[in-house]
N, CA, C and O atoms as a GROMACS GRO file, in nm:
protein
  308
    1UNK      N    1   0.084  -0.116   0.000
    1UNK     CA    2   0.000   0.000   0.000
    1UNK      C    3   0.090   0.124   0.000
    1UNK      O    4   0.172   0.133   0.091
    2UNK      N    5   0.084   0.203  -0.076
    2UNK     CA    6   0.127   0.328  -0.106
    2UNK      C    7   0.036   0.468  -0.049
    2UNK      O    8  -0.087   0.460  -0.053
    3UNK      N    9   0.098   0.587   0.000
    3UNK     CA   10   0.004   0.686   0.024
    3UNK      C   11   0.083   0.832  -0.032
    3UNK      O   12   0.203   0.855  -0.016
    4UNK      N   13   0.007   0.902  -0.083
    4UNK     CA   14   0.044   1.011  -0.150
    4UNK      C   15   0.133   1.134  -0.059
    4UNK      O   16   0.069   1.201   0.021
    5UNK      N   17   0.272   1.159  -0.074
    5UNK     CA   18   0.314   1.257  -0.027
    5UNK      C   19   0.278   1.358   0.033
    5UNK      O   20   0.292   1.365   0.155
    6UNK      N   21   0.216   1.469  -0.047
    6UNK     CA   22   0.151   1.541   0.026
    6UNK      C   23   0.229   1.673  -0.071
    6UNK      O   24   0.147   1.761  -0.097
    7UNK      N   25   0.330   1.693  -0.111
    7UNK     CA   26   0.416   1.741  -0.169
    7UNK      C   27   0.456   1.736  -0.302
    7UNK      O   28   0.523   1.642  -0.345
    8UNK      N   29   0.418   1.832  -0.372
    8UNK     CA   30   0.453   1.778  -0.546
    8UNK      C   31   0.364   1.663  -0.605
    8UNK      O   32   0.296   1.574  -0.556
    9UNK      N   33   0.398   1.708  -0.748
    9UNK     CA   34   0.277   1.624  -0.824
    9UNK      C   35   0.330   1.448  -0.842
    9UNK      O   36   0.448   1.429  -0.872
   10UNK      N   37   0.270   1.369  -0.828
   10UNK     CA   38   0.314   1.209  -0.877
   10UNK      C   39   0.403   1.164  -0.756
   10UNK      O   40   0.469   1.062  -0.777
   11UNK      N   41   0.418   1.232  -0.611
   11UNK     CA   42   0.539   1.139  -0.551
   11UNK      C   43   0.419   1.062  -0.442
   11UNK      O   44   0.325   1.121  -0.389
   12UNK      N   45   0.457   0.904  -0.427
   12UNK     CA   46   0.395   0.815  -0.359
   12UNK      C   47   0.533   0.757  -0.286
   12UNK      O   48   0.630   0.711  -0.347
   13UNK      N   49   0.523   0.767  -0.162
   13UNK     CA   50   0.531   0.679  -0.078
   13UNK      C   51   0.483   0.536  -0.003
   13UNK      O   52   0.371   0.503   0.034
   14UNK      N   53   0.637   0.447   0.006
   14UNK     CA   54   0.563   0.326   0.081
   14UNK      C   55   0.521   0.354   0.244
   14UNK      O   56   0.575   0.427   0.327
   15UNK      N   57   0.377   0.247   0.259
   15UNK     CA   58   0.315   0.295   0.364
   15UNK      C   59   0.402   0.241   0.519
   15UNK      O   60   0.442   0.125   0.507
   16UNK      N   61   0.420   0.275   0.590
   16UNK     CA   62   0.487   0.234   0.698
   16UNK      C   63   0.391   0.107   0.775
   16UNK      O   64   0.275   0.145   0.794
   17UNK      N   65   0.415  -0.010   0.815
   17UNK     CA   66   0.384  -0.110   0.866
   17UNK      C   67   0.380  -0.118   1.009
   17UNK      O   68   0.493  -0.121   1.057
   18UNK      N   69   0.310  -0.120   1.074
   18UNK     CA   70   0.329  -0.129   1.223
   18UNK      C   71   0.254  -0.231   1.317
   18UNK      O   72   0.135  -0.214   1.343
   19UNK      N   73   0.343  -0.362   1.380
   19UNK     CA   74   0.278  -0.472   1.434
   19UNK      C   75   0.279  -0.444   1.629
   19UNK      O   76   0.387  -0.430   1.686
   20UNK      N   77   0.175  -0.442   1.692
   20UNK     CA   78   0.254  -0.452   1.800
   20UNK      C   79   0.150  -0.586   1.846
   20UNK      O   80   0.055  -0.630   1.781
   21UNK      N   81   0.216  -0.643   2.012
   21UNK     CA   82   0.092  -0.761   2.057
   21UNK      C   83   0.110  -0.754   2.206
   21UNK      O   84   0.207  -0.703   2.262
   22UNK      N   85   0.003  -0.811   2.266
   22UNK     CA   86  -0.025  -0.778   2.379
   22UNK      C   87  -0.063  -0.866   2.456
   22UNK      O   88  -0.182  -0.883   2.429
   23UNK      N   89  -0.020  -0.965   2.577
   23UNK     CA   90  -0.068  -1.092   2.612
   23UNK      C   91  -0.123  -1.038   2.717
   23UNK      O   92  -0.060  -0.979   2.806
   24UNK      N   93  -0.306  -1.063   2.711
   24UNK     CA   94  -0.390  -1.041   2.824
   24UNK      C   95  -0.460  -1.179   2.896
   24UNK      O   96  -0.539  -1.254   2.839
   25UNK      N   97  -0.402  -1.197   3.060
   25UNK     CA   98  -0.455  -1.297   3.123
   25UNK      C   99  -0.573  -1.336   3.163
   25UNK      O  100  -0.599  -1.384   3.273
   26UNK      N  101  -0.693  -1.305   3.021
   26UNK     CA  102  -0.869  -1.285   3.073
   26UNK      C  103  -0.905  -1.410   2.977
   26UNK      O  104  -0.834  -1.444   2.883
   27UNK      N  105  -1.013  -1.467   3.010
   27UNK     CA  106  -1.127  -1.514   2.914
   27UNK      C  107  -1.145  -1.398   2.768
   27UNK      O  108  -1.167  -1.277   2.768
   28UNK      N  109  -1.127  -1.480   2.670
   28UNK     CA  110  -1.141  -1.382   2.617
   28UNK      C  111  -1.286  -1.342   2.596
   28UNK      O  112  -1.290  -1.237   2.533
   29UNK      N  113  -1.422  -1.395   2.630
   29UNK     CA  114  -1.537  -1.330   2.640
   29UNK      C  115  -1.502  -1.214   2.682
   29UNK      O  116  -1.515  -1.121   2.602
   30UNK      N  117  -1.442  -1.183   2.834
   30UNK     CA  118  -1.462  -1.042   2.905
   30UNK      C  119  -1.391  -0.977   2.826
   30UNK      O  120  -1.431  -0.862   2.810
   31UNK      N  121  -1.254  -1.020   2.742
   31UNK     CA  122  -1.191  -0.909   2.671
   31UNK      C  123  -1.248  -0.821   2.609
   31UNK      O  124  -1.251  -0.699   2.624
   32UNK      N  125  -1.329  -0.944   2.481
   32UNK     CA  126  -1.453  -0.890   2.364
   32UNK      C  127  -1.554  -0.755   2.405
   32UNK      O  128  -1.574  -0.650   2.344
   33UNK      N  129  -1.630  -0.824   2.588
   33UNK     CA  130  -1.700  -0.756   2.628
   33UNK      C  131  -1.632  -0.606   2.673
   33UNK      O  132  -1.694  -0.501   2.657
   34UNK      N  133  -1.526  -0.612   2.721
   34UNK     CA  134  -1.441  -0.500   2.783
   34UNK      C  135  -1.462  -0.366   2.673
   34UNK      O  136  -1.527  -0.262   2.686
   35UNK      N  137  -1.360  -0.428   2.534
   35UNK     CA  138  -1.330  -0.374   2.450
   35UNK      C  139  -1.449  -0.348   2.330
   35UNK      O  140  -1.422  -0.292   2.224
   36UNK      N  141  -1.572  -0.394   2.361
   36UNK     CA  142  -1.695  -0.380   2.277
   36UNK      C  143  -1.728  -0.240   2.325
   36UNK      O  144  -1.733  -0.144   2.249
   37UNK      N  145  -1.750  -0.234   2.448
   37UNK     CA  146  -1.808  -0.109   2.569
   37UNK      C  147  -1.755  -0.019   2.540
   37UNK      O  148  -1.668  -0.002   2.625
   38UNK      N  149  -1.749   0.094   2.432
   38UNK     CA  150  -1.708   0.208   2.387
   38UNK      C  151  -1.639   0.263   2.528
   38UNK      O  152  -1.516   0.273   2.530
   39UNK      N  153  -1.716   0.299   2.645
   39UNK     CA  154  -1.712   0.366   2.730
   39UNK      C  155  -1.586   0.326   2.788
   39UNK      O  156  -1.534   0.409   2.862
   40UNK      N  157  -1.537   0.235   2.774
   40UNK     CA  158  -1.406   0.168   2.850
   40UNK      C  159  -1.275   0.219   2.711
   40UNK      O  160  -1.158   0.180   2.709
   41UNK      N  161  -1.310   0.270   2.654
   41UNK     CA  162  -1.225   0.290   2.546
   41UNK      C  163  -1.127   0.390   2.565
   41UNK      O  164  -1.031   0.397   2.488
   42UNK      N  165  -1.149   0.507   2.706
   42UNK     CA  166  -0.993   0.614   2.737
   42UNK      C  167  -0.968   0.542   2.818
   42UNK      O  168  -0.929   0.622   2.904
   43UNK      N  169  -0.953   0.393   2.886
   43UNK     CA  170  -0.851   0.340   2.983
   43UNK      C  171  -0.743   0.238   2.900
   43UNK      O  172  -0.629   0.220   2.941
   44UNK      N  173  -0.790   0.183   2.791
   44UNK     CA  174  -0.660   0.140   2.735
   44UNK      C  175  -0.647   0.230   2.519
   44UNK      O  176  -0.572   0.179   2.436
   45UNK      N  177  -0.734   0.353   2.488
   45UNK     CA  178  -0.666   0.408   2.404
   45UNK      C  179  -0.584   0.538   2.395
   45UNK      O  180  -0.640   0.645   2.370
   46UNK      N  181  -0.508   0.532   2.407
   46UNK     CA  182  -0.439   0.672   2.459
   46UNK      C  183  -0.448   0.767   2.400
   46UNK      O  184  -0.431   0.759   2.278
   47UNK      N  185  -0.482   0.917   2.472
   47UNK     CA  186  -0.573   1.008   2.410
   47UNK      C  187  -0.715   1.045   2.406
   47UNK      O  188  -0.769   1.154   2.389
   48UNK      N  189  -0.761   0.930   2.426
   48UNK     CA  190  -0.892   0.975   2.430
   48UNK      C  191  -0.942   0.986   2.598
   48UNK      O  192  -0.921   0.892   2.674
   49UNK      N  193  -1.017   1.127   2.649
   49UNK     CA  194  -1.031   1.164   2.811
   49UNK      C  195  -1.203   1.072   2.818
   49UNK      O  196  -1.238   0.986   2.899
   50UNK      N  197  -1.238   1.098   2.768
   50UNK     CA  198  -1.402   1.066   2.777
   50UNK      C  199  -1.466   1.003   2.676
   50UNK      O  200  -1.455   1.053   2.564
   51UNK      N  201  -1.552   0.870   2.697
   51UNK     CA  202  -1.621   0.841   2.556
   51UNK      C  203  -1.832   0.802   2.666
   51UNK      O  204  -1.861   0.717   2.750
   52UNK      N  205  -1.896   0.886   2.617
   52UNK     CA  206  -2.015   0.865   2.686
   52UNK      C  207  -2.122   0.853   2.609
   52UNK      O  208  -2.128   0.937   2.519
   53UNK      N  209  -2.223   0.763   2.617
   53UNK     CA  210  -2.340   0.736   2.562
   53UNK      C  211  -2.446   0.867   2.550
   53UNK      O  212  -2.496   0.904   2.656
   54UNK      N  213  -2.477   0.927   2.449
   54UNK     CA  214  -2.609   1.003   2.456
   54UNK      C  215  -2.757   1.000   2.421
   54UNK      O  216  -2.844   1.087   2.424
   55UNK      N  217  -2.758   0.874   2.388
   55UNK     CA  218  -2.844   0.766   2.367
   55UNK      C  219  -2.914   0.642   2.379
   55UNK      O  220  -2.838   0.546   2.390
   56UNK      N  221  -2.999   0.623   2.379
   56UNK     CA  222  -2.988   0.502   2.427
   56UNK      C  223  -3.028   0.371   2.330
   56UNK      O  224  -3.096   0.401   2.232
   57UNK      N  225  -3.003   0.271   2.340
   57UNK     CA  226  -3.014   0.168   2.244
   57UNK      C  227  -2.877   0.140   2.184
   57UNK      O  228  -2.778   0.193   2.233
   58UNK      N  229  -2.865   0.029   2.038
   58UNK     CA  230  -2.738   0.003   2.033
   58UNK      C  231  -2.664   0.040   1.897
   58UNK      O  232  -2.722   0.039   1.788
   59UNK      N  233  -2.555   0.068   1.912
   59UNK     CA  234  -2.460   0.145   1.793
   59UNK      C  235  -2.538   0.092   1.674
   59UNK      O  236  -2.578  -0.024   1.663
   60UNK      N  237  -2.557   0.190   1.585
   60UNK     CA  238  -2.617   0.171   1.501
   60UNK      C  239  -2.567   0.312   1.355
   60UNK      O  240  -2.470   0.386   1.368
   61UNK      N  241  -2.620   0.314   1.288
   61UNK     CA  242  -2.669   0.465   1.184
   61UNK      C  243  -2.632   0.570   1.259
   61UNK      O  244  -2.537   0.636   1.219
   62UNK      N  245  -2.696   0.603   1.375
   62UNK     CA  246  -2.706   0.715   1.431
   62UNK      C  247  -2.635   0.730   1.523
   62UNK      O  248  -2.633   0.636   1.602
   63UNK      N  249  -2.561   0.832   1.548
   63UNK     CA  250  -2.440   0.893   1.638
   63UNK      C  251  -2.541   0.855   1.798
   63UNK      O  252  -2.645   0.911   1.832
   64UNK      N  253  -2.463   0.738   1.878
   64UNK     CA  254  -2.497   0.756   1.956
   64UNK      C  255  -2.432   0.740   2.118
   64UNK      O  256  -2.475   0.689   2.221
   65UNK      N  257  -2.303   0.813   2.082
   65UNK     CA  258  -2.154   0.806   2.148
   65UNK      C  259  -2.077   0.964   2.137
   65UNK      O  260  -2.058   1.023   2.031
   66UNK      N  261  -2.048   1.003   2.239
   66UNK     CA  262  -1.963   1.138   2.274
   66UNK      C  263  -1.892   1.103   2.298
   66UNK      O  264  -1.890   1.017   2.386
   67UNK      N  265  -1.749   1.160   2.213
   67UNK     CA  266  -1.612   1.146   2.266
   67UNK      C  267  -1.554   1.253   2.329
   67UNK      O  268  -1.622   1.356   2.320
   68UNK      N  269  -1.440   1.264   2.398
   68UNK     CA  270  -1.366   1.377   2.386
   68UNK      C  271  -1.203   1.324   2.337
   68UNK      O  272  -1.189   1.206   2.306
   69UNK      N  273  -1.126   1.386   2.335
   69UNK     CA  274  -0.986   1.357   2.308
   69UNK      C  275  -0.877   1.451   2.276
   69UNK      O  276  -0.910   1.532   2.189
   70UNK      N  277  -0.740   1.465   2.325
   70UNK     CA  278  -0.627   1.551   2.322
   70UNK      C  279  -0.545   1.482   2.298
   70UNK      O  280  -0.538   1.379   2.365
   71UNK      N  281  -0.466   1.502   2.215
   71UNK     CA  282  -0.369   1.440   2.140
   71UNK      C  283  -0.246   1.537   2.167
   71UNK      O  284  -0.253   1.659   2.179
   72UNK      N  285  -0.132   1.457   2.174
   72UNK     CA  286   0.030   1.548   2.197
   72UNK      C  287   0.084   1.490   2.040
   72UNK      O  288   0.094   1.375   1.996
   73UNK      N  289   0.115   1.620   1.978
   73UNK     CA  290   0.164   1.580   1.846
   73UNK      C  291   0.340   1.638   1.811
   73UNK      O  292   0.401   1.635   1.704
   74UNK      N  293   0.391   1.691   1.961
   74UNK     CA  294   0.518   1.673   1.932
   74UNK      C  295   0.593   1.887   1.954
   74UNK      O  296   0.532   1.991   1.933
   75UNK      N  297   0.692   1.872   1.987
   75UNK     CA  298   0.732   1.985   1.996
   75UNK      C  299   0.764   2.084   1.895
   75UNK      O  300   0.884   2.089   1.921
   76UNK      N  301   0.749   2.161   1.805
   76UNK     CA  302   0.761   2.222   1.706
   76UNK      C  303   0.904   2.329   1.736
   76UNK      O  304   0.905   2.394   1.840
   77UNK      N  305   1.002   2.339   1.654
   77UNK     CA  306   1.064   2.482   1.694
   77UNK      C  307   1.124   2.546   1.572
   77UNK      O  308   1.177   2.657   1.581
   0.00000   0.00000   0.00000
């Protein structure tokens, strides 16, 4: 997979690959269930402060999840 520079006409870059893995000591039902639960989603994705339901019923079409999130993108000078 290739993604477009960003810079000048015709230059493509190869896409950078990134594997990481993670050995968790659960059933993996509770994992599934853990990691299904939007709401549990700022304790293991980093960056994101808040994810809350404003709706009720289940993910579907319609926005029915508030996030918040701050991202550190690095020191500029």
């Amino acid at each position: 997979m290739q993604r477009h520079s960003g810079g000048g006409r015709g230059r493509w870059l190869p896409m950078i690959d990134v594997e990481d893995s993670i050995v968790i000591d659960c059933p993996i039902g509770e994992v599934f269930d853990f990691v299904a639960d939007q709401t549990n989603a700022p304790r293991w994705q980093n960056g994101l402060e808040q994810v809350r339901r404003i709706t009720d019923g289940p993910p579907g079409w319609e926005p029915n999840m508030l996030s918040s999130a701050s991202f550190w993108v690095g020191d500029w000078t």
